[in-house]
C-alpha positions as CSV (number, residue, x, y, z in Angstrom):
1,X,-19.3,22.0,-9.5
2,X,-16.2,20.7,-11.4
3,X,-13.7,19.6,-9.0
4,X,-10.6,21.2,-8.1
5,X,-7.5,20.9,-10.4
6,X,-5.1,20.2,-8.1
7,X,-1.2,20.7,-8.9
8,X,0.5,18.9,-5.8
9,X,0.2,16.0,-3.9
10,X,0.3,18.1,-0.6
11,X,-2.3,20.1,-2.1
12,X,-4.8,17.1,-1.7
13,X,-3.9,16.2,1.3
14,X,-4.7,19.6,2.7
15,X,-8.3,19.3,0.8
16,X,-8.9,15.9,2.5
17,X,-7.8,17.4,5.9
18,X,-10.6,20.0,5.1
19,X,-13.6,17.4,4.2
20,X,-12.7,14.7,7.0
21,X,-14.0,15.7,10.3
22,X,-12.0,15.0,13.1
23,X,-12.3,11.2,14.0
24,X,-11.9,9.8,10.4
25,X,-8.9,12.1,9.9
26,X,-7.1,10.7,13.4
27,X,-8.0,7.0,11.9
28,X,-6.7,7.9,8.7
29,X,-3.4,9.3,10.0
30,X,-2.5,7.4,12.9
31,X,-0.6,4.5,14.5
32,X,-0.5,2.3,17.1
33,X,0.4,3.2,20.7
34,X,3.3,5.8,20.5
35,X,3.3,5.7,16.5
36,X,7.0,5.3,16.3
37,X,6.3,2.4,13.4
38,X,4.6,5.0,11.2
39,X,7.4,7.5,12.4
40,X,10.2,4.8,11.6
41,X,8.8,4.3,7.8
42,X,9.3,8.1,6.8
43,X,12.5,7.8,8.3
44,X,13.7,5.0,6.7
45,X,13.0,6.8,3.5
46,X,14.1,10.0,3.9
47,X,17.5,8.3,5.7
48,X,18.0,7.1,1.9
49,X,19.5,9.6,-0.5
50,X,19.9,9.2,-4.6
51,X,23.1,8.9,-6.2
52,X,22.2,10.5,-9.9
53,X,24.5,9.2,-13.0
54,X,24.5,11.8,-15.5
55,X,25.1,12.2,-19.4
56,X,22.7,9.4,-19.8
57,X,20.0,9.8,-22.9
58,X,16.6,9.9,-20.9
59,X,15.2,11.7,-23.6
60,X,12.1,9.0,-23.4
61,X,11.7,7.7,-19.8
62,X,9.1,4.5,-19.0
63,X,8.2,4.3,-15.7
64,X,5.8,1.6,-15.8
65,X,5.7,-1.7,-14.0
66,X,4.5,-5.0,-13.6
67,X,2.9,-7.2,-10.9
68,X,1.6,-10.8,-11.5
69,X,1.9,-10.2,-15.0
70,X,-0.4,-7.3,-15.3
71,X,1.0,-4.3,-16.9
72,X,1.1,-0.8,-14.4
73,X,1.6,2.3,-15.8
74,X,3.9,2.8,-12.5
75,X,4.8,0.4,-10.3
76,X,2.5,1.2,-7.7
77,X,-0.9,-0.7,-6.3
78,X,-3.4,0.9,-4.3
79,X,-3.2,-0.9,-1.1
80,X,-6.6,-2.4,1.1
81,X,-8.0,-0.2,3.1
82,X,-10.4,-1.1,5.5
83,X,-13.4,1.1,6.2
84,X,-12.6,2.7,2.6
85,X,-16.2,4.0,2.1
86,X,-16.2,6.5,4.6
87,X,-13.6,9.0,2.7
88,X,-15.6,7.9,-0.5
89,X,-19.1,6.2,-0.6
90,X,-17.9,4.1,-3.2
91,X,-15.4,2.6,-1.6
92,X,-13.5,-0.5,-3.3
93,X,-15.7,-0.1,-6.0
94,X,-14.6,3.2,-6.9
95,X,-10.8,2.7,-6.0
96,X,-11.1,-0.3,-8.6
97,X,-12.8,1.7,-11.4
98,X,-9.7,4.5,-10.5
99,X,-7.3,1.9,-10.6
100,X,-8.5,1.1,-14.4
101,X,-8.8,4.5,-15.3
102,X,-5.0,5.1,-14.5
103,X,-3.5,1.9,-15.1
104,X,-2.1,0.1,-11.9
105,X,-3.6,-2.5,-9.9
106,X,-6.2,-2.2,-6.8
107,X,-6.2,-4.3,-3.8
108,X,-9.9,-4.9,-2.2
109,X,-9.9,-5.2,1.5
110,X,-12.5,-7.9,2.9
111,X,-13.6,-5.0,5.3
112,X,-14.7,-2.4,3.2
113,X,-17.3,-2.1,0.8
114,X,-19.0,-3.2,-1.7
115,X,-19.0,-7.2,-1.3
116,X,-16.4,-9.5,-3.5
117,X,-18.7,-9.4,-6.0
118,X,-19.3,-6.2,-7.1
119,X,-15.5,-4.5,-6.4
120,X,-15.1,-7.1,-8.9
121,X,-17.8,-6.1,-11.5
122,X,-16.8,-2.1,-11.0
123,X,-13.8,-2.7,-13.7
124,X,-11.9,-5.5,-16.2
125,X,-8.5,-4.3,-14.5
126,X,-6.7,-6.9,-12.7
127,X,-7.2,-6.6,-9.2
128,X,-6.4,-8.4,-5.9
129,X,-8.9,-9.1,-3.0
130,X,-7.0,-9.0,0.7
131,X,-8.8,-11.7,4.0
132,X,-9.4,-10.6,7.6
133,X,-10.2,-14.6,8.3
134,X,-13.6,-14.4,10.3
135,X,-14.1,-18.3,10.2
136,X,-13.1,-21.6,10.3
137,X,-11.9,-23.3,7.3
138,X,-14.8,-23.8,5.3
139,X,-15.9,-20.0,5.9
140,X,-12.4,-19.1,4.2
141,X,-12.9,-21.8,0.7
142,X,-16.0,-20.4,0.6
143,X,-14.8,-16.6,0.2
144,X,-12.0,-17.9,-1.8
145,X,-14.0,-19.6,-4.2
146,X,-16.3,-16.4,-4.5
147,X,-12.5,-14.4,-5.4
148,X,-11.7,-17.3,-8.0
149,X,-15.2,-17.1,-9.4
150,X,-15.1,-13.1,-9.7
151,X,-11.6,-13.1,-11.6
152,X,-9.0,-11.7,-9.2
153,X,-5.7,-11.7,-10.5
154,X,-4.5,-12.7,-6.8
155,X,-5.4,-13.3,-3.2
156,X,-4.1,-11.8,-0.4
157,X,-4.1,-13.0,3.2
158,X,-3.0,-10.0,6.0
159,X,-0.7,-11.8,8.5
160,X,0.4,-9.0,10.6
161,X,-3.2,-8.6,12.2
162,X,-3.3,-11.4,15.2
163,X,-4.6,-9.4,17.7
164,X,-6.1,-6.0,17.0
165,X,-4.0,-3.3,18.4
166,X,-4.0,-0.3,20.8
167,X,-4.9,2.6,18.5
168,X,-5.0,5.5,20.8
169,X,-6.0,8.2,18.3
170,X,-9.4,6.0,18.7
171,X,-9.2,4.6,21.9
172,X,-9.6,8.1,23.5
173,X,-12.8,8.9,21.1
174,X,-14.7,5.7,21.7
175,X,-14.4,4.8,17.8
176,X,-14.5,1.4,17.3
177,X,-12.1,-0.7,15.3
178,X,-13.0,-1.8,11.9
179,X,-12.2,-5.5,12.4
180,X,-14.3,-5.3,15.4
181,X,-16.6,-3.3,13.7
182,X,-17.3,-6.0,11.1
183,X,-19.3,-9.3,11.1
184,X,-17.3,-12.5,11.8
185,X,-15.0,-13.7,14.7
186,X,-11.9,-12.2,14.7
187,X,-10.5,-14.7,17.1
188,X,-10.1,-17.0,14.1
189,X,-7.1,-14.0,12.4
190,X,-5.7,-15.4,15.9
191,X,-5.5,-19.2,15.0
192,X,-4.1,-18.1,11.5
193,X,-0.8,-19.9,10.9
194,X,1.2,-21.7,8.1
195,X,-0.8,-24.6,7.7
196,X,-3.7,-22.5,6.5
197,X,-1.3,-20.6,3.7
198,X,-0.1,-24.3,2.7
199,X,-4.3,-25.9,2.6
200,X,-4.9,-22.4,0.0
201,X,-2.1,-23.3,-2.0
202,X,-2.9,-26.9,-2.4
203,X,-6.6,-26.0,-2.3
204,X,-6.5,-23.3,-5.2
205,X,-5.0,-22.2,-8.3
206,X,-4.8,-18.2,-7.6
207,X,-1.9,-16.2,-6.8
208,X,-0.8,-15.9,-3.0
209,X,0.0,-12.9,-1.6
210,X,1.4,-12.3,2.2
211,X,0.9,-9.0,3.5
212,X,2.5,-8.2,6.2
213,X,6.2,-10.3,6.2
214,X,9.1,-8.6,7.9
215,X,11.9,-10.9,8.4
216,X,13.9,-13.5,6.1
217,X,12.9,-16.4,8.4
218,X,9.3,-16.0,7.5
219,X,10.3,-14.8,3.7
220,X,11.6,-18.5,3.2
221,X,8.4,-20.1,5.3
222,X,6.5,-18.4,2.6
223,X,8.6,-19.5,-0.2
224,X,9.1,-22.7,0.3
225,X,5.1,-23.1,0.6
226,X,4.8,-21.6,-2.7
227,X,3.7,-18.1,-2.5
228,X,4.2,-15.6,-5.1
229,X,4.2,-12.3,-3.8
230,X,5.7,-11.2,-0.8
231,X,4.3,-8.4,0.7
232,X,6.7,-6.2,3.1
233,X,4.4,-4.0,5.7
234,X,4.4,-3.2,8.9
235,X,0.6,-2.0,8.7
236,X,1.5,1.5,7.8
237,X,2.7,1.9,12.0
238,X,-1.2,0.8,12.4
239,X,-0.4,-2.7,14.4
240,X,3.2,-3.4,16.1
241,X,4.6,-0.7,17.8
242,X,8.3,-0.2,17.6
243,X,8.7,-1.6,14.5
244,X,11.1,-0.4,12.0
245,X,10.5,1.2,9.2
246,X,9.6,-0.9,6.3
247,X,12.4,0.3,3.9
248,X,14.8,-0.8,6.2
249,X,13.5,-3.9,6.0
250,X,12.9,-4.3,2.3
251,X,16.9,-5.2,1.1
252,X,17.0,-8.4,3.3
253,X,13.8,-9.1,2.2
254,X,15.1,-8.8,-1.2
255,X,18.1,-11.0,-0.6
256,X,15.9,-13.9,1.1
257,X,13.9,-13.7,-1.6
258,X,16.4,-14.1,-4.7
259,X,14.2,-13.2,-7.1
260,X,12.1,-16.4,-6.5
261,X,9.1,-14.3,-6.1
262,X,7.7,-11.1,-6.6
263,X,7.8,-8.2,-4.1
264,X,5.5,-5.8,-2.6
265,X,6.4,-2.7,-0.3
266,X,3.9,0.2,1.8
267,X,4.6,1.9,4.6
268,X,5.0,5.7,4.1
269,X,5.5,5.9,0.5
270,X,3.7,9.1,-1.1
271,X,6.1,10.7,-3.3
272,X,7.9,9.8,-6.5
273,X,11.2,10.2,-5.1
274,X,10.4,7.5,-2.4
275,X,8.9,5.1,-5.2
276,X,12.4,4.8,-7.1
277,X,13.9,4.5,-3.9
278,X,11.5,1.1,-3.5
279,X,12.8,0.1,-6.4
280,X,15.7,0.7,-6.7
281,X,16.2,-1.6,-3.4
282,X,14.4,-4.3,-4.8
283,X,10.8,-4.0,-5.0
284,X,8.6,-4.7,-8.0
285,X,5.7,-2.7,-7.0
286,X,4.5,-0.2,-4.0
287,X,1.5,-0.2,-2.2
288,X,-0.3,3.5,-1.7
289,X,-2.6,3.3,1.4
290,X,-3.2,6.4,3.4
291,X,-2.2,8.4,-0.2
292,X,-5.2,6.6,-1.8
293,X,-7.4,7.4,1.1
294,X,-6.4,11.3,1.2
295,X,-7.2,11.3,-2.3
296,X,-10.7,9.5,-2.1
297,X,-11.3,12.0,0.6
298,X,-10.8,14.6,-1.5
299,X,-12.8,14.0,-4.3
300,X,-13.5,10.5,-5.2
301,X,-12.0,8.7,-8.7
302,X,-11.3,11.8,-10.3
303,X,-9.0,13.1,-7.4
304,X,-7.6,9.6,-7.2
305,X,-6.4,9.9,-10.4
306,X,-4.8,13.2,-10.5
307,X,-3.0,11.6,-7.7
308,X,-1.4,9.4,-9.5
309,X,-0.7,11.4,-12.3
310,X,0.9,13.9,-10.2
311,X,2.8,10.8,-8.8
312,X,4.1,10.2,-12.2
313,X,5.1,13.2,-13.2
314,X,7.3,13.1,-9.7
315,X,8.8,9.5,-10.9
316,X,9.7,10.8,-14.1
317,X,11.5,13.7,-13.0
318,X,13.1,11.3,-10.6
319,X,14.1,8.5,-13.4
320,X,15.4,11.1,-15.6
321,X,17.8,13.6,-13.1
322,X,19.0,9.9,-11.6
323,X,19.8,8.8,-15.2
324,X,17.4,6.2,-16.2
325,X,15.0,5.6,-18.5
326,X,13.8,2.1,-17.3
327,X,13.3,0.9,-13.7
328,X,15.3,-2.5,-15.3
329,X,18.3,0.3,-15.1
330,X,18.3,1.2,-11.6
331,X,19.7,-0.8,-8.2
332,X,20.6,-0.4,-5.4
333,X,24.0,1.5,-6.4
334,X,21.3,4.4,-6.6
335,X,20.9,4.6,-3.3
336,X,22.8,5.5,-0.2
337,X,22.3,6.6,3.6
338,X,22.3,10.1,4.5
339,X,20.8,12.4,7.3
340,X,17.1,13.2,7.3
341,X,16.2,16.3,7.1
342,X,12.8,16.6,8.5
343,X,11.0,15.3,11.8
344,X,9.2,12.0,10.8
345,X,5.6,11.9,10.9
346,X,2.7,11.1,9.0
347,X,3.1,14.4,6.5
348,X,6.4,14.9,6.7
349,X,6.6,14.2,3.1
350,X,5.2,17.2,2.6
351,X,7.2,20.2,3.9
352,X,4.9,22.8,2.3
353,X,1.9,21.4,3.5
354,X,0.0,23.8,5.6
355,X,-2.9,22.2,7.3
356,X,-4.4,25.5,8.8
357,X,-3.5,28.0,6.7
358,X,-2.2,29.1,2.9
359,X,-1.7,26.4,0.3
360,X,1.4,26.7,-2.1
């Protein structure tokens, strides 16, 4: 049976709500503790309003990107997700094979599946494999070398992930965590510190990426070690709670940076609207996480990329009623604070979403 042609985002979110029983659904959707990091990120981007310029030509608008080097048809990266074969047997493999289909970049996380190995063989497109360290040092070269060997355009090490956190959405139901779930010692995510970011660089010639950074004091550790991306995340509200909202965060990130490396921003981002925001503050690229999940859930690579074509369609619009035809023409004089107007939450990017009943 051919799969559904789905016209809005919200639309597959409703049809992943309907495949995913219960306990996936609260792992896909929740936070940590009270959630008010997840709630903080779709506030931060719906307390930022765009300032349209009009009588501009956008006749032809080009919302593509770049990360690394590596063209994106929009500048947008599907984000690691651990545990990603359970809304999609495939799992990184078929997120990767997506990912090429469509035209942006993938991110493999070290605890999904398939192995390094074959995420890599599933496509030619540039990808990026992300570390949960589960050993000492050797254990990490080793993995590394396997990432060099396989062709990754980059390698990304989570550093927002010392301790595993309190979950309650699984606490309550017994599930256990995926990094617990996983072979390996996750004490050793613990002992993780700058010295092991400065060995990589020395050690290997791949991109580092820093997933996870959330203040200028560690933006300029990371810089001055070298690393090339820097990736601004709070975990999607999935590890410190009371954490603000990663848009709020991104401009200083953007100012420690100075353009000396590239930048990378997730946290509640699911519509085109809040993707020019992103870049319009400064970002080079956004990282989808639970959107690529609800879309996996709801019907694999094909589903996946509808997703992202419906995403375009929603940063073209976007580009051309704010009057521009490039993201090189847009900044932050785009942008301004303003009033939300819905309660914050996980979905409250999508207003005509209707979990129970009718779809639109």
């Amino acid at each position: 049976m051919a799969e559904p042609a789905f016209r809005t985002i919200h639309q597959i979110v409703r049809a992943a709500k309907l495949r995913l029983d219960r306990t996936y659904w609260d792992y896909l959707v929740g936070g940590t503790e009270t959630e008010t990091t997840l709630r903080r990120n779709r506030l931060a981007i719906d307390s930022t309003a765009l300032v349209p310029s009009v009588l501009n030509d956008v006749s032809n608008v080009d919302p593509s990107g770049s990360l690394l080097g590596a063209p994106l048809t929009i500048p947008c990266l599907l984000a690691p997700i651990g545990s990603l074969q359970v809304f999609e047997a495939g799992g990184g493999a078929t997120a990767a094979r997506a990912a090429a289909e469509y035209g942006v970049m993938s991110i493999a996380s070290s605890v999904c599946t398939p192995d390094v190995e074959e995420i890599a063989a599933a496509s030619d497109a540039p990808k990026i494999y992300q570390l949960y360290v589960r050993g000492d040092e050797k254990w990490v070269d080793d993995i590394i070398e396997r990432v060099v060997a396989s062709g990754y355009k980059g390698f990304c090490l989570t550093v927002d992930t010392a301790v595993v956190s309190r979950r309650e959405r699984d606490i309550a139901k017994a599930v256990i965590p995926t990094s617990q779930a996983t072979p390996g010692d996750f004490s050793y995510q613990a002992k993780l510190n700058w010295s092991d970011v400065e060995r990589i660089k020395s050690k290997f010639d791949i991109p580092v990426i820093l997933k996870g950074i959330n203040t200028p004091a560690d933006t300029a550790r990371a810089l001055d070690l070298g690393v090339e991306v820097i990736y601004v995340s709070n975990h999607g509200g999935r590890q410190l709670d009371q954490g603000r909202g990663a848009l709020d965060v991104l401009p200083e990130i953007v100012q420690a940076v100075d353009g000396r490396a590239e930048i990378v921003v997730d946290g509640g981002f699911y519509r085109g609207t809040d993707i020019v925001k992103a870049m319009a503050l400064g970002a080079n690229a956004v990282g989808l996480g639970r959107l690529e999940a609800w879309a996996m859930a709801a019907g694999g690579q094909p589903v996946l990329v509808q997703c992202l074509r419906i995403l375009e369609s929603e940063i073209r619009s976007a580009m051309a009623l704010c009057g521009v035809r490039s993201f090189a023409e847009i900044d932050s004089r785009f942008v301004t604070h303003a009033s939300p107007v819905y309660e914050p939450s996980v979905t409250s990017a999508f207003p005509l979403l209707d979990l129970d009943g009718d779809v639109y």
